[in-house]
ZAMARGU-4260 file (C-alpha; in steps of 0.2 Angstrom, whole numbers, plus 5000, padded with zeros to 4 digits):
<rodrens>
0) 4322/5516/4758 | 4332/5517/4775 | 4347/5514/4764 | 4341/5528/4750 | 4340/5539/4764
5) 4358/5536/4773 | 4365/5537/4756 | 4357/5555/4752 | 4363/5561/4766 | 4380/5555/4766
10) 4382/5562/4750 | 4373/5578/4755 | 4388/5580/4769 | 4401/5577/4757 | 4396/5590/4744
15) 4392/5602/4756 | 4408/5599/4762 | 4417/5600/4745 | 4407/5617/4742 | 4413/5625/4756
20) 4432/5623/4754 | 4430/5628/4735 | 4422/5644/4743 | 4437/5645/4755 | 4450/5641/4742
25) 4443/5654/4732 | 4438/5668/4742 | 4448/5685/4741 | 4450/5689/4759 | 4439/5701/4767
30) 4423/5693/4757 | 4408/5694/4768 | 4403/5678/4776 | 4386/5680/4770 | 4392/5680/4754
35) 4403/5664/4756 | 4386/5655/4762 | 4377/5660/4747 | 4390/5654/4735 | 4392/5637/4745
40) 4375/5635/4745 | 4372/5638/4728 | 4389/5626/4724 | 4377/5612/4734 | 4364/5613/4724
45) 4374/5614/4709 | 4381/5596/4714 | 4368/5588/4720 | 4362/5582/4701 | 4380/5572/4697
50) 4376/5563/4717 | 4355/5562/4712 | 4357/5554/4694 | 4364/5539/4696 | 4354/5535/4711
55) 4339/5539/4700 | 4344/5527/4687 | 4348/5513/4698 | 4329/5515/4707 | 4320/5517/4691
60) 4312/5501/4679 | 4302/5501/4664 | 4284/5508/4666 | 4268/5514/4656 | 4261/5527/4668
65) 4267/5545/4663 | 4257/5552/4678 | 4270/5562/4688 | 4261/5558/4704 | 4264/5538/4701
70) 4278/5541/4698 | 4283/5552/4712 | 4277/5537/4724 | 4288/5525/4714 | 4306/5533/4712
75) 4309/5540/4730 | 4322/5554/4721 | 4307/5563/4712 | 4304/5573/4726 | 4323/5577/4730
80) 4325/5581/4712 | 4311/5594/4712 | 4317/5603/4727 | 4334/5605/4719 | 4326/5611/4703
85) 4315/5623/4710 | 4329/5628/4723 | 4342/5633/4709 | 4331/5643/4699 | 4327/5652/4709
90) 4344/5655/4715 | 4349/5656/4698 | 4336/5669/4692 | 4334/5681/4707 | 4344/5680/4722
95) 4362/5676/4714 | 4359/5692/4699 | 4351/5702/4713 | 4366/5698/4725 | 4378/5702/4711
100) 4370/5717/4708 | 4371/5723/4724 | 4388/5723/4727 | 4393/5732/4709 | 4385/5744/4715
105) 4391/5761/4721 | 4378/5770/4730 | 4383/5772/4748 | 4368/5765/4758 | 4360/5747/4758
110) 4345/5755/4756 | 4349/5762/4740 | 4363/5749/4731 | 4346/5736/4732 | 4336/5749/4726
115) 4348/5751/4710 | 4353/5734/4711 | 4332/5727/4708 | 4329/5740/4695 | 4346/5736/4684
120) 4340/5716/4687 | 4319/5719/4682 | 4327/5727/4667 | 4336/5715/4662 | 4319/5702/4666
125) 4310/5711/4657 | 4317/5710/4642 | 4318/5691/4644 | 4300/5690/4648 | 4297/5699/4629
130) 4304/5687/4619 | 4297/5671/4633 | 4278/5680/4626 | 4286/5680/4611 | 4288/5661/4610
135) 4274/5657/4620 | 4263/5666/4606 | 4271/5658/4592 | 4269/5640/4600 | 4250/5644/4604
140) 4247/5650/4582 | 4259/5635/4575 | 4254/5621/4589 | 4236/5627/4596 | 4243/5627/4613
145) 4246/5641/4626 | 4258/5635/4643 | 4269/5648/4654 | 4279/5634/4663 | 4285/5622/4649
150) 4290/5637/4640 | 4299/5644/4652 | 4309/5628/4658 | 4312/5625/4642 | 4320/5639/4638
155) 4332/5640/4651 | 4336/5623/4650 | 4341/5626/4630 | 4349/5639/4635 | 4360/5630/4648
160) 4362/5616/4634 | 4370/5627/4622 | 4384/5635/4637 | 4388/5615/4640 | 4391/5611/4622
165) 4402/5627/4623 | 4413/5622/4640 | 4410/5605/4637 | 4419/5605/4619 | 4433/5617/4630
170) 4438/5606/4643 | 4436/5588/4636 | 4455/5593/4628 | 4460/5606/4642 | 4461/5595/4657
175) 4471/5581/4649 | 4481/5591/4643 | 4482/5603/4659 | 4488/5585/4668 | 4501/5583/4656
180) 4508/5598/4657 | 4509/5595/4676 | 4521/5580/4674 | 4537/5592/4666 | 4541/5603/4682
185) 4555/5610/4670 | 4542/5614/4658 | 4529/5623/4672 | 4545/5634/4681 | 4549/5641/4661
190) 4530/5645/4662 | 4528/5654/4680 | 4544/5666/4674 | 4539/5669/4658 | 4525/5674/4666
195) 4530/5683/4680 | 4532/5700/4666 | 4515/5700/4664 | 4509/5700/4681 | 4521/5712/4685
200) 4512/5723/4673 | 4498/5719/4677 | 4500/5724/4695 | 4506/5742/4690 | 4492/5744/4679
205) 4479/5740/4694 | 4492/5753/4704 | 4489/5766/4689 | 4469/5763/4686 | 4467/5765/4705
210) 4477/5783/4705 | 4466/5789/4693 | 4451/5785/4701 | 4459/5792/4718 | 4460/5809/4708
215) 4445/5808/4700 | 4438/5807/4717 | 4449/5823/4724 | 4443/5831/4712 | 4424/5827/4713
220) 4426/5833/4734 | 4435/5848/4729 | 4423/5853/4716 | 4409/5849/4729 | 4418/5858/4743
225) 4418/5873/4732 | 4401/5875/4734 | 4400/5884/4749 | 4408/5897/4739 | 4393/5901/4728
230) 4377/5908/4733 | 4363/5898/4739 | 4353/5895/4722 | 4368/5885/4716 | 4371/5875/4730
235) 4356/5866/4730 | 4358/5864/4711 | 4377/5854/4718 | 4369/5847/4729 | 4353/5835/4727
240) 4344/5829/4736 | 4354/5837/4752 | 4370/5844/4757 | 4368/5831/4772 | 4366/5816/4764
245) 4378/5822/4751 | 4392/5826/4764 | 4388/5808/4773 | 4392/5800/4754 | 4409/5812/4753
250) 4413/5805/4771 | 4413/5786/4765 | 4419/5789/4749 | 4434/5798/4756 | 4437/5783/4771
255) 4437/5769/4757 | 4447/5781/4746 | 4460/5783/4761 | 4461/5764/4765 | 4473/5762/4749
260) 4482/5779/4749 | 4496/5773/4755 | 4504/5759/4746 | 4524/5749/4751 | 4536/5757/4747
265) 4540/5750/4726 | 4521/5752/4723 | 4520/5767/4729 | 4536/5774/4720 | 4530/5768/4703
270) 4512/5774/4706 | 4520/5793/4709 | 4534/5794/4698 | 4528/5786/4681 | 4509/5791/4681
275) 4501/5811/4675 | 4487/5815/4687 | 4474/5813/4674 | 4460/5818/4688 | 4463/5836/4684
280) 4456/5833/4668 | 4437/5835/4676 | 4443/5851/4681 | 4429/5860/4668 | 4417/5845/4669
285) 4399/5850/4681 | 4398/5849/4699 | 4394/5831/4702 | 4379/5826/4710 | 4377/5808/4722
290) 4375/5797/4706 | 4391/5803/4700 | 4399/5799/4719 | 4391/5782/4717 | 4400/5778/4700
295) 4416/5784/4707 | 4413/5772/4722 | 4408/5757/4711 | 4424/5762/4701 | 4435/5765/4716
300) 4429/5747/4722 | 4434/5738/4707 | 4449/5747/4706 | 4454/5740/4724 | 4448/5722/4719
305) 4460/5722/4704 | 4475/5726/4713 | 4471/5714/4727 | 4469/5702/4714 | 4484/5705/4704
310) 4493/5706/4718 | 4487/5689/4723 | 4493/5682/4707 | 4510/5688/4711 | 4506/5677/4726
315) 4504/5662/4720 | 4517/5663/4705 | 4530/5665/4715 | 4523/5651/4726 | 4525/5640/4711
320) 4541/5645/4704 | 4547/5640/4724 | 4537/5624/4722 | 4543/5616/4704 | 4561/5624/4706
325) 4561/5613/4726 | 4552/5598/4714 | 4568/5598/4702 | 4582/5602/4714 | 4575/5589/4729
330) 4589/5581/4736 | 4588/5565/4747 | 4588/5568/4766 | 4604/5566/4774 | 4607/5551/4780
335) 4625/5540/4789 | 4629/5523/4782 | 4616/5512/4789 | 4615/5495/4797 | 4600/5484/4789
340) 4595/5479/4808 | 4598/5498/4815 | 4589/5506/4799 | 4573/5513/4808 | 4581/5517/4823
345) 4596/5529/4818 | 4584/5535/4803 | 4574/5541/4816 | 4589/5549/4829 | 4595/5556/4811
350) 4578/5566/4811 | 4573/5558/4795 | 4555/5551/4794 | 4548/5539/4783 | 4535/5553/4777
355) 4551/5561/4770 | 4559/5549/4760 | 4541/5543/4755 | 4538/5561/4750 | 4556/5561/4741
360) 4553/5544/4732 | 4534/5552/4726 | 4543/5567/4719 | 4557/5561/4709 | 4553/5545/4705
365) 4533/5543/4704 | 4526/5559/4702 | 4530/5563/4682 | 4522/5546/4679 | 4506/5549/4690
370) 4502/5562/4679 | 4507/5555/4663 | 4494/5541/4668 | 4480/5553/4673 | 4481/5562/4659
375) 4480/5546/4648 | 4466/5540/4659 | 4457/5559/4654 | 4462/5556/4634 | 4453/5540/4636
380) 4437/5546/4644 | 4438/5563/4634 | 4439/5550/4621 | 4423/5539/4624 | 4412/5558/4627
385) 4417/5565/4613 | 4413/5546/4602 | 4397/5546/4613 | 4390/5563/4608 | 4395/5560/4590
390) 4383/5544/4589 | 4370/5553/4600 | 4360/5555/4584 | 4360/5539/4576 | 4346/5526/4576
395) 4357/5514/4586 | 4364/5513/4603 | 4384/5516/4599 | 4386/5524/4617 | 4403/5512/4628
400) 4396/5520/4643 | 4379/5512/4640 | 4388/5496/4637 | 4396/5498/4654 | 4382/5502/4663
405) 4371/5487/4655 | 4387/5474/4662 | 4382/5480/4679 | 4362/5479/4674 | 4351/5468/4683
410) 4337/5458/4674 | 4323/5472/4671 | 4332/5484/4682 | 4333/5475/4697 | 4350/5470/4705
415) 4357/5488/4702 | 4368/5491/4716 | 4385/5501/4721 | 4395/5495/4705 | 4379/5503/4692
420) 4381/5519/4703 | 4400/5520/4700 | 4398/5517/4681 | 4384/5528/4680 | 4395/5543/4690
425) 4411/5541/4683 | 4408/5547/4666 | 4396/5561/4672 | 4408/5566/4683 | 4421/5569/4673
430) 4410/5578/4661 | 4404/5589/4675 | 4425/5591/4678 | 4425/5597/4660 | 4412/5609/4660
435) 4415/5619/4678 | 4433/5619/4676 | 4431/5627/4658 | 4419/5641/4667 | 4429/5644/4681
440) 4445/5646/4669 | 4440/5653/4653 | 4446/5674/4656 | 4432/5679/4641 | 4422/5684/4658
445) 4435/5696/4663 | 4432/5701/4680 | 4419/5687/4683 | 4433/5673/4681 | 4438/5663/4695
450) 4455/5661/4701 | 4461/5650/4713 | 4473/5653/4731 | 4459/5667/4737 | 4461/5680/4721
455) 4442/5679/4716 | 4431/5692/4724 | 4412/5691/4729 | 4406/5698/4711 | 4417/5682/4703
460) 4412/5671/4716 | 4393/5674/4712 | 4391/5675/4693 | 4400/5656/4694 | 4388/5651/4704
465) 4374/5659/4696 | 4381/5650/4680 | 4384/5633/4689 | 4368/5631/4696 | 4361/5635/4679
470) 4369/5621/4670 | 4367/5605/4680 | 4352/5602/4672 | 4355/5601/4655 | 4372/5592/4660
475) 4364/5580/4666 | 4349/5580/4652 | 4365/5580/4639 | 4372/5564/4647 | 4356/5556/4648
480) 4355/5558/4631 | 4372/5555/4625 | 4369/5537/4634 | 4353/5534/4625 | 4344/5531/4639
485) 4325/5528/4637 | 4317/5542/4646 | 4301/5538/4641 | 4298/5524/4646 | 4303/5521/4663
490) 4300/5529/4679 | 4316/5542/4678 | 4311/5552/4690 | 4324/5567/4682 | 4315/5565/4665
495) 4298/5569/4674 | 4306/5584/4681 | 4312/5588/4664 | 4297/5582/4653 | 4293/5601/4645
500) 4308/5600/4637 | 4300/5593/4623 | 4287/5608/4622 | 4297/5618/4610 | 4301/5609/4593
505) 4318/5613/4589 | 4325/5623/4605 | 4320/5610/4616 | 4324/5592/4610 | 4331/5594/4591
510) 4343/5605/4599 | 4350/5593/4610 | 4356/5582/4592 | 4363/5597/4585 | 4372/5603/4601
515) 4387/5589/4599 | 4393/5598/4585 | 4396/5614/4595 | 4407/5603/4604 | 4415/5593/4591
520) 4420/5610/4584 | 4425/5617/4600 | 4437/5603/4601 | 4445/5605/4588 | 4446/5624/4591
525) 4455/5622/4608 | 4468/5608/4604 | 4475/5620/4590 | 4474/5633/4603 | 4462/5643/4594
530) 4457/5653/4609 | 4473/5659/4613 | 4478/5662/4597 | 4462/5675/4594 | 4469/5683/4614
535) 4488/5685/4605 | 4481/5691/4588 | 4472/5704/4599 | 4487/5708/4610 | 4484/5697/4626
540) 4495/5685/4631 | 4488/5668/4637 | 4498/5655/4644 | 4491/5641/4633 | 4501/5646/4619
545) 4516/5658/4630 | 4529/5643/4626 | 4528/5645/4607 | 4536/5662/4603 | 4553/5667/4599
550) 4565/5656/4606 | 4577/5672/4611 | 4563/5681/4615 | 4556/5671/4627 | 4574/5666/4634
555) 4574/5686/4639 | 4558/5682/4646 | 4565/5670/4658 | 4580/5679/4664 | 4568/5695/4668
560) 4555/5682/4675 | 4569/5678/4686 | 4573/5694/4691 | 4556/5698/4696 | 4551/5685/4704
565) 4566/5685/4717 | 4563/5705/4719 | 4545/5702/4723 | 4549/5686/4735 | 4560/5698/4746
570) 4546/5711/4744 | 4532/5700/4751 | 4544/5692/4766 | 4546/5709/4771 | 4528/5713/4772
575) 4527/5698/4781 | 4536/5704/4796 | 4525/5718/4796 | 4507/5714/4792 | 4504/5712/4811
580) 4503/5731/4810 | 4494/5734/4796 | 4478/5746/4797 | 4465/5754/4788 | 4468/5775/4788
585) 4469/5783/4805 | 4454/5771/4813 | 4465/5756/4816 | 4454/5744/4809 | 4462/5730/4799
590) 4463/5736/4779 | 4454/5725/4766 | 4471/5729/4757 | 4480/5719/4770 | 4498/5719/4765
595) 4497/5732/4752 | 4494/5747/4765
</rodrens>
C-alpha cells in the first residue's frame, strides 16, 4: 500500500507539473492567473485516468462480488477513481461552461457578466435536462425501471465516446504523419512562407474587424452624448436604467477602446488608408441602451483577442522560417587543425564546446532519421489501435495489446509489477496523444482552438479543458474495451465507477461496438485529406493540403512569403527596442496589446 501510495503521488506531481507548462505554453499573455489555475487544474484531472488505469489493472484479480463497497476495500484506486470522476463533472458541467461564460461576456460589472453568464448556461441545461426526462421515461415504459444517476452518467459518457471515435479516427494518421513531415526542414521552410500570405491577411483582417468595432463604438457614445440635447422624457427612454450607471459603462468601454487606438506604425497605416468607416452606418439606428454597450464590449474583446492572436502567429512563423532556414544552412563550428592529444584543450580555448558540435552532429546528421523513426514507431502503433478497434466486436480476443499485456501477466493476476504498468500505459497513451492533440488542432472550433507559443486566450483555453475533462472516461472505457478486458468479472475498480453504462441499451454499450467504425471512416477521411479538402472547397486554406496547388502558383507564394516575412522580422526587432515603453492610453499601465500599442 505504502508503494500504491508513493507511486500516486509521484505521478500526481508529474502531471501537475506537465499541466501547468501546457497552460504556460499556451497562455496569450495577459490571461488572468485565476484562470490559468482552473485550466491546469482541470488538465490534472483530465490526466490522472491515463496515470490511474494501469495501476487499476495491475491491483485488480478475478472476483464474484459486484458489491461496490467490496470492492472499494479490495482495489485501493476505487476511491481515487471516484474523486476524479465526480471532480471533472462537475468541472466539466458547471464551473468550466460557467467560467467560459463569463468572460464572453460584455456587460461591464462582475456582478452582472455572472448574472448573464448563469442564465445563457441554465438555458442551455435546461434543454439538456428535457431530453435526460426524455430517456429516463422511455427506459422506465420499455425496461420498467426509473434511475436519475445511470441515465445521466450514461449519457455523457456516450456522448464522450462518440467525440473520441471522432478525434481518435483524426489523429491516429495526423501525428505520424505530423512527425514525418518534421524530418524534411526544406519541406516545413516552403510551408511557414507559403504561409506567411495568409497570416499576413489574416492580421489585417483582425486590424479592419477591430476598426469597425472602434466606430461602431464612437458612434454608440456619440449618439448617447446627444442625449443631453433632448428634453428630459427622452433621456431616460436613452438611458436605462440610469445615466450614472450608463456613464460609468461609457467610461470603461471608452478605456478598453483607447488601449488599441493607436497601433505601430504599418498597422496603423493600412488600418486608415484601405478601410470605409462603416460605424457611420448606425448613424439612423436607436439610441443604444447598456445591453447594446455590452455587445459592443464583448465584440470589442474579441476583436482585441484576434489581433493578438494573429499577431502571435506572425510570431511564431517567422520563428520557424529562422529555425528550419538555421537547420538547413548549419555550418560546423570553426575549428584550427587539431592535435589528437590537444583536441579538448584548444576546442575549448577555440570557444567551441562539446554541446555545439553534439548539437551540430544531432541536426545534420541524426535529426531527419529520429523522426523518420518516430513517425514509423507512431504508423506502427496507429497500426495496432486501429486492428484493435476493428476486432473490438468479434467473439474472440484478436487484441496485440492484450497479448502484450498477458506476457507480463502473473498467474491469476499476481506478479503484475512495473513492466505490466508500462504495457498497459503505452498504448493508452498514445491514444490519449491522438485524441487531445486532434482537439487542440482541429480549427472547426474557430475561436475555441488552441494554438501553441502563447496565441490561445482564456475562452480557448477553457472550452479545451471543458472538452478534455470530458473525455478521459470514455478513453479510457474505449481502451478497456478495445483490449477486451473482462470488466465483469474482476474487481476493476474503473468499471465499478463506470458500471451504469450498461443502463441504456444501445447508447450505453452497443454503441461502444459501433463507434470503431466512426473511426475507421475518419481514417480514411483524414489520410485523403478530406478535411482540408471541404476548408479549400469552401475558401480556407489549410496547411495539410497548401503544398499541393499550382506548382507556379505556390512558387509566387514563396517569393512573397519571403518578402513578408523578412518585412515583419525587422518590424518586430524594432518593437523590441521599444516595448519597454509600451503603455495602455494616457494611465501608464502596461497594455494587454503589449507590442502592438
Amino acid at each position: 500500500m505504502i508503494t500504491l501510495k508513493l507511486s500516486l503521488v509521484i505521478q500526481t506531481s508529474i502531471i501537475v507539473l506537465l499541466s501547468i507548462t501546457l497552460v504556460q505554453h499556451y497562455a496569450m499573455p495577459g490571461t488572468s492567473l485565476i484562470i490559468r489555475a482552473l485550466v491546469s487544474l482541470s488538465f490534472s484531472l483530465g490526466f490522472c485516468g491515463i496515470a490511474l488505469l494501469p495501476i487499476d489493472l495491475s491491483v485488480t484479480h478475478s472476483t464474484t462480488r459486484e458489491d461496490l463497497e467490496e470492492i472499494m476495500d479490495v482495489n485501493p484506486t476505487y476511491v481515487p477513481w471516484r474523486v476524479t470522476y465526480w471532480s471533472t463533472f462537475l468541472l466539466a458541467w458547471s464551473v468550466l461552461p460557467l467560467s467560459r461564460q463569463f468572460l464572453m461576456d460584455g456587460h461591464f460589472t462582475p456582478l452582472s457578466r455572472l448574472k448573464h453568464a448563469a442564465v445563457k448556461t441554465v438555458k442551455i441545461y435546461i434543454l439538456m435536462l428535457a431530453l435526460s426526462v426524455i430517456a429516463m421515461i422511455w427506459l422506465a415504459i420499455s425496461y420498467h425501471s426509473f434511475d436519475v444517476i445511470p441515465v445521466l452518467m450514461a449519457g455523457g459518457n456516450t456522448y464522450g465516446l462518440l467525440l473520441v471515435s471522432l478525434l481518435l479516427g483524426y489523429g491516429l494518421i495526423d501525428l505520424p504523419r505530423k512527425m514525418w513531415r518534421r524530418s524534411c526542414p526544406e519541406l516545413e521552410l516552403r510551408r511557414a512562407r507559403i504561409m506567411a500570405g495568409s497570416a499576413d491577411q489574416a492580421l489585417f483582417d483582425a486590424v479592419w474587424e477591430l476598426q469597425d468595432c472602434e466606430d461602431a463604438i464612437d458612434v454608440a457614445v456619440e449618439k448617447i452624448q446627444s442625449c443631453d440635447e433632448m428634453d428630459e422624457s427622452e433621456l431616460i427612454s436613452c438611458t436605462d436604467p440610469s445615466a450614472i450607471s450608463c456613464q460609468a459603462c461609457i467610461d470603461q468601454l471608452i478605456e478598453l477602446r483607447n488601449s488599441t487606438s493607436i497601433l505601430d506604425r504599418e498597422l496603423q497605416s493600412r488600418r486608415t488608408n484601405h478601410r470605409i468607416n462603416h460605424g457611420k452606418k448606425m448613424e439612423t439606428a436607436q439610441i443604444p441602451k447598456i445591453d447594446d454597450l455590452a455587445r459592443l464590449n464583448k465584440r470589442l474583446k474579441q476583436a482585441q483577442a484576434s489581433l493578438i492572436s494573429a499577431d502571435q502567429r506572425w510570431r511564431d512563423l517567422i520563428n520557424t522560417s529562422e529555425f528550419y532556414s538555421e537547420l538547413m544552412n548549419a555550418s560546423p563550428p570553426e575549428l584550427v587543425q587539431l592535435d589528437s592529444s590537444s583536441a579538448l584543450s584548444q576546442i575549448r580555448t577555440q570557444g567551441v564546446s562539446i554541446h555545439q558540435w553534439m548539437l551540430y552532429l544531432f541536426r545534420t546528421k541524426l535529426r531527419s532519421s529520429c523522426y523518420r523513426l518516430l513517425s514509423l514507431i507512431m504508423v506502427a502503433l496507429s497500426a495496432l489501435v486501429l486492428w484493435s478497434e476493428t476486432m473490438m466486436a468479434w467473439p474472440f480476443n484478436l487484441s496485440p495489446f492484450a497479448l502484450f499485456l498477458g506476457w507480463f501477466d502473473g498467474h491469476d493476476g499476481k506478479g503484475r509489477g512495473i513492466m505490466f504498468k508500462v504495457t498497459a500505459l503505452i498504448p493508452l497513451l498514445y491514444m490519449s496523444a491522438c485524441v487531445y492533440g486532434s482537439l487542440f488542432k482541429i480549427n472547426i472550433f474557430g475561436p475555441y482552438c488552441l494554438r501553441g507559443h502563447n496565441q490561445s486566450p482564456g475562452v480557448a483555453l477553457l472550452f479545451n479543458a471543458q472538452y478534455l475533462i470530458r473525455m478521459q472516461f470514455p478513453l479510457a472505457y474505449n481502451y478497456l474495451l478495445m483490449i477486451k478486458y473482462d470488466m465483469s468479472s474482476t474487481n476493476c475498480a474503473f468499471s465499478g465507477v463506470m458500471n451504469n453504462m450498461s443502463t441504456v441499451p444501445f447508447f450505453g454499450t452497443s454503441f461502444s461496438f459501433y463507434a470503431p467504425l466512426l473511426i475507421l471512416a475518419l481514417c480514411g477521411f483524414t489520410f485523403f485529406d478530406g478535411y482540408a479538402r471541404i476548408l479549400a472547397l469552401l475558401g480556407i486554406e489549410h496547411e495539410d493540403v497548401i503544398l499541393k496547388g499550382d506548382p507556379e502558383e505556390l512558387d509566387g507564394q514563396v517569393n512573397e512569403g519571403i518578402v513578408l516575412l523578412e518585412r515583419r522580422k525587422n518590424r518586430f526587432s524594432s518593437l523590441a527596442k521599444n516595448d519597454s515603453s509600451d503603455s495602455l492610453g494616457s494611465s501608464g499601465k502596461k497594455n494587454e496589446i503589449g507590442h502592438l500599442v
